[in-house]
Structure formats: structure tokens, C-alpha cells
N, CA, C and O atoms as a DFTB+ gen file, in Angstrom:
432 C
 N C O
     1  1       1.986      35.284      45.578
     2  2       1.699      34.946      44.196
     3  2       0.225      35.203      43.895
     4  3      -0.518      34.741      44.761
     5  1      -0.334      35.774      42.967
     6  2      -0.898      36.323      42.233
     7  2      -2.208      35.039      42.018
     8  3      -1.985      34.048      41.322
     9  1      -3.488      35.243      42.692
    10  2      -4.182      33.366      42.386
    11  2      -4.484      33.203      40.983
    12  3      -4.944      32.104      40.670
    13  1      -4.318      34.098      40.033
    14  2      -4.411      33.341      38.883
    15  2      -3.282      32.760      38.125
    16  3      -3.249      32.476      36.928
    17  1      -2.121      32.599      39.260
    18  2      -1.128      31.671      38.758
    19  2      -0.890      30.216      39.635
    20  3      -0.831      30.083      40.858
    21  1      -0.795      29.358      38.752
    22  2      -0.506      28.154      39.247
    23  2       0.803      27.446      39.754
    24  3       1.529      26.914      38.915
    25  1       1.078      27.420      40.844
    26  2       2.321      26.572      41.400
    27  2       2.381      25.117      40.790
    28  3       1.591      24.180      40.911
    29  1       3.255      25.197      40.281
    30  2       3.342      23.532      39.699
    31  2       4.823      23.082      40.211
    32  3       5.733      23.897      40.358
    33  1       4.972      21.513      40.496
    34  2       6.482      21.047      40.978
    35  2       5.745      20.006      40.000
    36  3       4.682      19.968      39.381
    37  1       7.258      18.896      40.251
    38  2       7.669      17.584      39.590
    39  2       6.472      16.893      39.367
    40  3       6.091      16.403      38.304
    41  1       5.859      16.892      40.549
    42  2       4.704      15.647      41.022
    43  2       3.645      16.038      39.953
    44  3       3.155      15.287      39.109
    45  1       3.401      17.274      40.136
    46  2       1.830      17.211      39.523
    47  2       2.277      18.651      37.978
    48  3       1.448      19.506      37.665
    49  1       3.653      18.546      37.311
    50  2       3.463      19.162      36.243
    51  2       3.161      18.373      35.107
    52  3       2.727      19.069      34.189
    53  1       3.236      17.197      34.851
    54  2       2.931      16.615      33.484
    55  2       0.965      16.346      33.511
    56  3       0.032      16.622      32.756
    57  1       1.100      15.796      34.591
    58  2      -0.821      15.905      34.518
    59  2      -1.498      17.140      34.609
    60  3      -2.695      17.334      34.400
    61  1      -0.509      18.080      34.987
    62  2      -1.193      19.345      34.561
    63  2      -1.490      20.137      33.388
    64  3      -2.601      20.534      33.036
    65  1       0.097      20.402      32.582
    66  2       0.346      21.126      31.499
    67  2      -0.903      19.953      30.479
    68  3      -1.932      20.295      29.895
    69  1      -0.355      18.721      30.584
    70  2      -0.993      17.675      29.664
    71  2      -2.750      18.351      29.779
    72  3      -3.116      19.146      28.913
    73  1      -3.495      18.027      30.658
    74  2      -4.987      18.100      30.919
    75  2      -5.674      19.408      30.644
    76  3      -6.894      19.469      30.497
    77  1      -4.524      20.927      30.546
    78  2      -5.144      22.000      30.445
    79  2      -5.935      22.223      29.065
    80  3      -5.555      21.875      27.947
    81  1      -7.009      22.822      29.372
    82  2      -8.376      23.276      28.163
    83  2      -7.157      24.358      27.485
    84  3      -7.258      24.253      26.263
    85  1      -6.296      25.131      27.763
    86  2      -6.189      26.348      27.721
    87  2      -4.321      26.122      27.278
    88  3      -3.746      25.070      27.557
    89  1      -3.618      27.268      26.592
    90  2      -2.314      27.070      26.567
    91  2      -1.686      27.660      27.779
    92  3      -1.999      28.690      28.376
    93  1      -0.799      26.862      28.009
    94  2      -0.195      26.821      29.704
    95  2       1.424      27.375      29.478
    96  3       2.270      26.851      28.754
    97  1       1.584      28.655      30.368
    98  2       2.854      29.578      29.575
    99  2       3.475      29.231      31.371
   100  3       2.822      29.721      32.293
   101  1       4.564      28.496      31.645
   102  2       5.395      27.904      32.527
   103  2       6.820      28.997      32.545
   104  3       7.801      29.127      31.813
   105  1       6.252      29.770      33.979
   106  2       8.086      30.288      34.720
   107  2       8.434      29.622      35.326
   108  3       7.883      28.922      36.175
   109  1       9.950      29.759      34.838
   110  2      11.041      28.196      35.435
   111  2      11.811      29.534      36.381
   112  3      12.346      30.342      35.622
   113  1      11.905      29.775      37.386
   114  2      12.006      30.656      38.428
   115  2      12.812      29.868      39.718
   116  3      12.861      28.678      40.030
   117  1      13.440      31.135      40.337
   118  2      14.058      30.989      41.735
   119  2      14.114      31.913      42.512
   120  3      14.479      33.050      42.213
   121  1      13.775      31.555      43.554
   122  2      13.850      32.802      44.420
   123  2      15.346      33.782      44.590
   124  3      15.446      34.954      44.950
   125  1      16.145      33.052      44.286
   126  2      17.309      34.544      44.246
   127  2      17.244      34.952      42.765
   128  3      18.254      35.643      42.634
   129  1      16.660      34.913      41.658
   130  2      16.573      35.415      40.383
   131  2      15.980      36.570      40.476
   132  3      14.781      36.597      40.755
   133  1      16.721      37.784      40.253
   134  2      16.450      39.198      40.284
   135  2      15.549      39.307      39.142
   136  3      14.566      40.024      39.329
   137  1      15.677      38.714      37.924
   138  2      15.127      39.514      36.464
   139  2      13.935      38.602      36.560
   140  3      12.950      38.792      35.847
   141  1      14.022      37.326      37.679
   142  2      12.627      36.454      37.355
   143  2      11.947      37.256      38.571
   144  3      10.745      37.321      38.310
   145  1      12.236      37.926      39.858
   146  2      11.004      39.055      40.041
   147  2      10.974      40.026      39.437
   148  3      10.110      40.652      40.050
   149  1      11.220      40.504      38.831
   150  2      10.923      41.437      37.393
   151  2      10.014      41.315      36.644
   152  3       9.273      42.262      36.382
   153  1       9.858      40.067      36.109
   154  2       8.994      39.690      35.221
   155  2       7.550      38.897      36.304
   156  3       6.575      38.363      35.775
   157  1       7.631      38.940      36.951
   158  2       6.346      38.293      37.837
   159  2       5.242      39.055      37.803
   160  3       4.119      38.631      37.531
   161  1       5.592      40.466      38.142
   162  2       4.249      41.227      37.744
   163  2       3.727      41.285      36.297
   164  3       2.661      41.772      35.922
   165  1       4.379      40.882      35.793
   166  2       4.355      41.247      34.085
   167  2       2.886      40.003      33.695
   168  3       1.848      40.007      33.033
   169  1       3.758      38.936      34.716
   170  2       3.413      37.533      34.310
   171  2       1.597      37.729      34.864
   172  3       0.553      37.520      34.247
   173  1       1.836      38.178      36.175
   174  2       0.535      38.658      36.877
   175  2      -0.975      39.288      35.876
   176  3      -2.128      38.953      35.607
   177  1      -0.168      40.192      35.660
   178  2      -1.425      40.611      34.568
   179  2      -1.539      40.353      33.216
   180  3      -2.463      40.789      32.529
   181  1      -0.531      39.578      32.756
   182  2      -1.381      38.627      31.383
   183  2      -1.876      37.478      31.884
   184  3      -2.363      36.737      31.030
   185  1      -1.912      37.011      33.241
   186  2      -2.869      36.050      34.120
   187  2      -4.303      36.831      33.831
   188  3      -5.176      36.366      33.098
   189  1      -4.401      38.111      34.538
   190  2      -5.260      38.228      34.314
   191  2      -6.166      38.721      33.342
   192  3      -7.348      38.391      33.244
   193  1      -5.521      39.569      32.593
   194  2      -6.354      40.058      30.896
   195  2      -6.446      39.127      30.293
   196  3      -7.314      39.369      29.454
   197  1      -6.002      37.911      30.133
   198  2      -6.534      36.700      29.430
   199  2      -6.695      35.617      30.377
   200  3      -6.001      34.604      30.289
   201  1      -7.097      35.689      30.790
   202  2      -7.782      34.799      32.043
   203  2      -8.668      33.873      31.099
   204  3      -9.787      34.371      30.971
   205  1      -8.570      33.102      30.647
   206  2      -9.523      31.508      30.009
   207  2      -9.123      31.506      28.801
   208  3      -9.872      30.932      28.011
   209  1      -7.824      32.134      28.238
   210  2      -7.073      32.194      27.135
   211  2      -5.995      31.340      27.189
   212  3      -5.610      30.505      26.370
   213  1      -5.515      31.691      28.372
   214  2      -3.915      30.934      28.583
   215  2      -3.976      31.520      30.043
   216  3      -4.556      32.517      30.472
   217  1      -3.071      30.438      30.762
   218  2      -2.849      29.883      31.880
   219  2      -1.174      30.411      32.063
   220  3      -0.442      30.343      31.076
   221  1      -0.753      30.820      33.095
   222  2       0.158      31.361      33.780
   223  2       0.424      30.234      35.179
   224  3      -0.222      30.041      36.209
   225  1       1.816      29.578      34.578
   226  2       2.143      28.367      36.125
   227  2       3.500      28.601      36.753
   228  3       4.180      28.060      35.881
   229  1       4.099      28.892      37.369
   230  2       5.418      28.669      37.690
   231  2       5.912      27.618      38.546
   232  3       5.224      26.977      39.341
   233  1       7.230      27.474      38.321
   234  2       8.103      26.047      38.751
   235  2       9.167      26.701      39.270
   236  3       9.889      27.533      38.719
   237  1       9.215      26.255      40.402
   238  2      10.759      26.640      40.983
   239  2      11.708      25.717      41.177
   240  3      11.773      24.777      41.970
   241  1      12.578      26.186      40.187
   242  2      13.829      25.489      39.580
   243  2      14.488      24.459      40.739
   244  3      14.945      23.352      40.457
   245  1      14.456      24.989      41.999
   246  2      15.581      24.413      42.879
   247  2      14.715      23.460      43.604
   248  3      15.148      22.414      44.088
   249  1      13.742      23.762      43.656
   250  2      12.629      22.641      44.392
   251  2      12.354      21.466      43.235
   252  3      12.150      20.306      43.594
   253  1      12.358      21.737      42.221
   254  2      11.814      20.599      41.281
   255  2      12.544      20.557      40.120
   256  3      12.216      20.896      38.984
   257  1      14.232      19.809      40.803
   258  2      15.131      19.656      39.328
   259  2      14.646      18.364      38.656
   260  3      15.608      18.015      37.972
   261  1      13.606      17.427      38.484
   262  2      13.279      16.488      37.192
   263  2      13.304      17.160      36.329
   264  3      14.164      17.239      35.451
   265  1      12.005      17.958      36.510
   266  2      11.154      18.475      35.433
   267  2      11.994      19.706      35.226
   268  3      11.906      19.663      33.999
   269  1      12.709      20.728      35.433
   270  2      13.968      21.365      35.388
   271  2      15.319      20.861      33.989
   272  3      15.847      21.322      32.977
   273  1      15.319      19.529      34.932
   274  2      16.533      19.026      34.091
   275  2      16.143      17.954      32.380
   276  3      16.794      17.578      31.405
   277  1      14.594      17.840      32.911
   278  2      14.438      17.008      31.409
   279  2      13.507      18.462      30.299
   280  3      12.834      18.350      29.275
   281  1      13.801      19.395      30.916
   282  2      13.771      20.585      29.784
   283  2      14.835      21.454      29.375
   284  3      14.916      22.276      28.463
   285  1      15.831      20.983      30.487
   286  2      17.268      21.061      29.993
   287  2      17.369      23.294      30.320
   288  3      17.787      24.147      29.536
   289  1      17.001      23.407      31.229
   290  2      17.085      24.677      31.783
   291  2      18.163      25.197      32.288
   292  3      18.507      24.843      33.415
   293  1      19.044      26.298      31.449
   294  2      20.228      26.393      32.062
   295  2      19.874      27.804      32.639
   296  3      20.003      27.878      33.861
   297  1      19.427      29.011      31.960
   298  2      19.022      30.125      32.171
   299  2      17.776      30.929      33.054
   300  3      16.739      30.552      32.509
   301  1      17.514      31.624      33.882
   302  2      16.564      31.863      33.910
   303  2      16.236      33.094      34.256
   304  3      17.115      33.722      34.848
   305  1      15.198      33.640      34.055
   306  2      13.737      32.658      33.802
   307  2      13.938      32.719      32.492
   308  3      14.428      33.581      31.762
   309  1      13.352      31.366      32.255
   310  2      12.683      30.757      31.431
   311  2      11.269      30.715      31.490
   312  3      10.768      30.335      32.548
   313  1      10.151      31.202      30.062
   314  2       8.888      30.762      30.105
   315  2       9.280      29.973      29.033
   316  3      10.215      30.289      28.297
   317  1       8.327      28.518      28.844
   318  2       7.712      27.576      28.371
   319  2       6.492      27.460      27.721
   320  3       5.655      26.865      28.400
   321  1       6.223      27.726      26.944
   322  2       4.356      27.864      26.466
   323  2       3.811      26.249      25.906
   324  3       4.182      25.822      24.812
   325  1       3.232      25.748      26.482
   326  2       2.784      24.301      26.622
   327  2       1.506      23.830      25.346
   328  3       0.670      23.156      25.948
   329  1       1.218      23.926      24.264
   330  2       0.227      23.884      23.522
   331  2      -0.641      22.672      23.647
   332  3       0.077      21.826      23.113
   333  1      -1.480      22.196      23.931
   334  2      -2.230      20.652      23.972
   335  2      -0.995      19.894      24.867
   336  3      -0.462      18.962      24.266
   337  1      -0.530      20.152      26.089
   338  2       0.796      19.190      26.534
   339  2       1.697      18.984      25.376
   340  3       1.869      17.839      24.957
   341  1       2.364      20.132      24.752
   342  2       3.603      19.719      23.617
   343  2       3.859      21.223      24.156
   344  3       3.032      22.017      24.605
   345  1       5.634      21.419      23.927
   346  2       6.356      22.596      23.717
   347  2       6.276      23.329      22.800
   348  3       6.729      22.906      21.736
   349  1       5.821      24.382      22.821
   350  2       5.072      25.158      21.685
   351  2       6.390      26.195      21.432
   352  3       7.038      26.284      20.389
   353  1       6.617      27.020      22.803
   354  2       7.747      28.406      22.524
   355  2       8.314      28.228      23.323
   356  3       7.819      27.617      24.270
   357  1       9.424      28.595      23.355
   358  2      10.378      28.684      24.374
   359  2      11.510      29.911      24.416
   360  3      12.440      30.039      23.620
   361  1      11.250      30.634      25.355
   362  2      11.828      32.552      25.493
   363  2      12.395      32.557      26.946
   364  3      11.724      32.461      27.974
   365  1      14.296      32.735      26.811
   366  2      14.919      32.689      27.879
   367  2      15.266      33.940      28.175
   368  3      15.612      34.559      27.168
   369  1      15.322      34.740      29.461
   370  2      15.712      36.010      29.964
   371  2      14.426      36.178      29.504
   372  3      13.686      35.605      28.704
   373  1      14.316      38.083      30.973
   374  2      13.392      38.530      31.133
   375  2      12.933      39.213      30.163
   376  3      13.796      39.485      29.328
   377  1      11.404      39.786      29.835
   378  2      10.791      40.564      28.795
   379  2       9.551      41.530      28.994
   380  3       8.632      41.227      29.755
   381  1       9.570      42.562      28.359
   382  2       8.520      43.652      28.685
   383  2       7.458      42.804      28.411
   384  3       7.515      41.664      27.951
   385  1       6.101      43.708      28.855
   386  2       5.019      42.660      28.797
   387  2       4.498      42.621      27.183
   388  3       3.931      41.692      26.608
   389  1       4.827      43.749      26.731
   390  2       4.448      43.912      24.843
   391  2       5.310      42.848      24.214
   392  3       4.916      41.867      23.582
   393  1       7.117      43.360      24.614
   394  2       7.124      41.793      23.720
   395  2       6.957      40.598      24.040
   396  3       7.205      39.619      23.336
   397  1       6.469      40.614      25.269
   398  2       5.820      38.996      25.646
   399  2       4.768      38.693      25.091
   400  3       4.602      37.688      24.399
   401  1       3.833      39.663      25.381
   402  2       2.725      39.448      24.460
   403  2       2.869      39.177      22.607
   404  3       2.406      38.153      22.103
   405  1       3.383      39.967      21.990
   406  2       3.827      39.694      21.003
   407  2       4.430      38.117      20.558
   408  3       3.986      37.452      19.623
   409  1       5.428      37.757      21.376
   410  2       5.905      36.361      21.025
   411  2       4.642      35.235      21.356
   412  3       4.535      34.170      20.748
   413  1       3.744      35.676      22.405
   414  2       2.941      34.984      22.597
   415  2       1.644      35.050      22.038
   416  3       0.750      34.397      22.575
   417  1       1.340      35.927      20.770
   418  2       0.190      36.314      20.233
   419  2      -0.703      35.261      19.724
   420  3      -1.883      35.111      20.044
   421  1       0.126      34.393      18.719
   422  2      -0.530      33.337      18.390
   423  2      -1.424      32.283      19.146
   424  3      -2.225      31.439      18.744
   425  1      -0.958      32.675      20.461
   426  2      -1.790      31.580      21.670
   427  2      -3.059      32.502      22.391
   428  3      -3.950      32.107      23.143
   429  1      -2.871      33.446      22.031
   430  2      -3.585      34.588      23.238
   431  2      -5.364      34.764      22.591
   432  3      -6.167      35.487      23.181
């Protein structure tokens, strides 16, 4: 994983997303999800071209069903875009990095 992305589980995602300066865009991921390594590199370098813009974290679904199940995740991947700790967007199945960027413009 890519260090400008953040591993987040159960324990330490609400004091995280909550405390970030920055909007925090959350992959809800698993390791047998073909289209969620697909999108990882994607995820990789809008880590880094906006690097102190927005924050790139992923969660893996099977390790950390709380926080999984109280966002009610049936699909994945799932990104999450976290605004001030509130649910800002929410975009299920994988996406080129333009229209990611695009859905995510307003934060960027």
C-alpha cells in the first residue's frame, strides 16, 4: 500500500475520519475484490496529486464488520468521502480516475 494511504479498522476509524484537517475519501475493500484492485492504483495517485487536499484511507471489509455494517455496505468497493466527520458522497463499484475525480471535484 501506497504511504500516502491510510489503513483504518473499527478501533481507530471514527477518531480518525472525525479529527482530519482535510476531506477523508474511505475504500471499503477486500482482498478477493478484483475491481477493488483495480481501482487502488487509481486511488494511489489522487493520494498523491492532492496530497493536503484530501486524504485517501482504506478499510477492509472482512477485518472490520462494525464500521462495515453501520454504513450498511453491501457492494464493493465502496468509496466514502468523509467531510468535517459527516458523509459527504457515497460512489459504489469501480471508477476511472477522471470520473472519480469529477464526482469528487467539489472536495479536491
Amino acid at each position: 500500500m501506497s504511504e500516502g494511504i491510510t489503513t483504518l479498522s473499527d478501533a481507530t476509524f471514527d477518531e480518525h475520519v472525525k479529527a482530519a484537517d482535510t476531506p477523508v475519501l474511505v475504500d471499503f475493500w477486500a482482498e478477493w475484490c478484483g475491481p477493488c484492485k483495480m481501482i487502488a492504483p487509481v486511488l494511489e495517485e489522487i493520494a498523491t496529486e492532492h496530497a493536503g487536499k484530501i486524504e485517501i484511507a482504506k478499510l477492509n471489509i472482512d477485518e472490520n464488520l462494525d464500521v462495515t455494517r453501520r454504513y450498511e455496505v453491501m457492494s464493493i468497493p465502496t468509496l466514502m468521502l468523509f467531510d468535517e466527520g459527516e458523509l459527504a458522497v457515497r460512489i459504489t463499484g469501480a471508477r476511472g480516475k477522471a470520473q472519480l475525480l469529477q464526482e469528487l471535484s467539489a472536495y479536491l
